[in-house]
C-alpha positions, 0 to 999 in steps of 0.5 A: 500500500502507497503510504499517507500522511507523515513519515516518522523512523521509528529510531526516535522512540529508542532509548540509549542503554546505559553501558558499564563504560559510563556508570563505573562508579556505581558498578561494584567489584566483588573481591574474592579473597578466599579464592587466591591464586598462588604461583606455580611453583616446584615441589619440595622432593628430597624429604619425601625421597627419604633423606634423614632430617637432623633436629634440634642441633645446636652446634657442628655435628660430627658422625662417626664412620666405619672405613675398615673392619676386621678381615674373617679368615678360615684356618686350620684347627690349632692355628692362629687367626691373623689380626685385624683392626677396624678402622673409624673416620667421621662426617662432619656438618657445620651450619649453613644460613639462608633466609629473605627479607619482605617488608610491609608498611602497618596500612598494609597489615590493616587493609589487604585481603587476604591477609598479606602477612599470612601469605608472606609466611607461607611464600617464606616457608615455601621459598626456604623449603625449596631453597633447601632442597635445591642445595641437597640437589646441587647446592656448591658448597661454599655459603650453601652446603654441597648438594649430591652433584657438587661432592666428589667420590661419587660415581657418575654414568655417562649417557652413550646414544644409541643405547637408550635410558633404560641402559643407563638406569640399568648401569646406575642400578648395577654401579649401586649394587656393587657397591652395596649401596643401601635399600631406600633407592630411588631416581630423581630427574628432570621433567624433560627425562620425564618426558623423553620416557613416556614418549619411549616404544617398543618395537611394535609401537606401544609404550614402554612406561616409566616403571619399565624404563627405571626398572620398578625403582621409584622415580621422582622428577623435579624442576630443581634438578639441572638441565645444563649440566657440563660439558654441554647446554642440554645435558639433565641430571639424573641421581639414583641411589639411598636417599637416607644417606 
């Protein structure tokens, strides 16, 4: 039908809506204390690997150590055994110190929510804890104690590619038994052997699994330990042996 009369768009009648980018002041924000987000961070390893904790010390310690014992010896009825002496040295420990300084003004401790020196114990607790542990791993001994990588007398297993890492577990296992090393065993690496290790097949394309390649021993892996070591950029950290010592 032709249209009569006066033509009006009907945009006149609309209302322009109120918008959030106009009405801030009138718009609350919901603080939600109770949902606070930590930093990701490494775990805390070596304690739970077994390594033995020594409390209440107050001074050096000094541990004594067998180095040689009385040779057995088989001999004919009526002959003299031949004489032996055992033979001591000991370990000693001596204090190491590690710590951080956070400061927080007194509107600080009144205002924030959560409460910010709660959190600042917990990061400290946190923090220390895996500073410790990293020393246990590496540390190099001079204001921080010497870590399993740093003390010498220690055997190594040199990687050789071609025989793959379950060889290599497998020559670590046996270095620790020959040398009689102790039964609370375990590995400890890096999350980028980790990963090499889930992706290892069989000839006929399946998964190996981790318990294969580590030979049932238990594994942990851990962001602490190295993945520079020398001679080369790339080259992971992999310890295995009786973490209680």
């Amino acid at each position: 039908l032709k249209p009569q009369g006066v033509l009006v768009p009907t945009e006149i009648f609309e209302t322009r809506v109120q918008t959030t980018a106009n009405s801030g002041p009138i718009l609350p924000t919901d603080h939600r204390p109770e949902l606070y987000i930590s930093a990701l961070t490494a775990n805390s390893v070596v304690r739970s690997m077994g390594a033995t904790i020594l409390n209440s010390l107050s001074g050096n310690v000094d541990i004594p150590r067998e180095t040689g014992s009385p040779t057995i010896g088989w001999v004919a009825e009526n002959t003299a055994l031949t004489a032996g002496d055992a033979s001591f040295d000991s370990v000693t420990l001596s204090p190491k110190h590690a710590g951080a300084l956070s400061e927080w003004s007194r509107n600080m401790i009144m205002q924030s929510s959560p409460d910010v020196e709660m959190l600042l114990r917990n990061m400290l607790a946190r923090n220390l804890a895996l500073a410790i542990d990293r020393a246990a791993i590496q540390g190099g001994g001079t204001n921080e104690p010497a870590g399993v990588l740093a003390t010498s007398g220690i055997q190594t297993e040199a990687f050789v590619t071609g025989e793959g890492l379950g060889s290599l577990t497998a020559n670590m296992i046996g270095k620790a038994n020959l040398a009689n090393v102790g039964a609370r065993r375990g590995f400890l690496s890096t999350p980028g052997i980790q990963t090499a290790a889930l992706k290892l097949k069989d000839g006929q394309g399946h998964f190996i699994g981790l318990s294969e390649t580590f030979h049932g021993e238990p594994v942990t892996f851990s962001n602490q330990v190295p993945t520079n070591l020398a001679p080369a950029a790339n080259k992971h950290g992999l310890i295995y042996g009786d973490w209680s010592e």
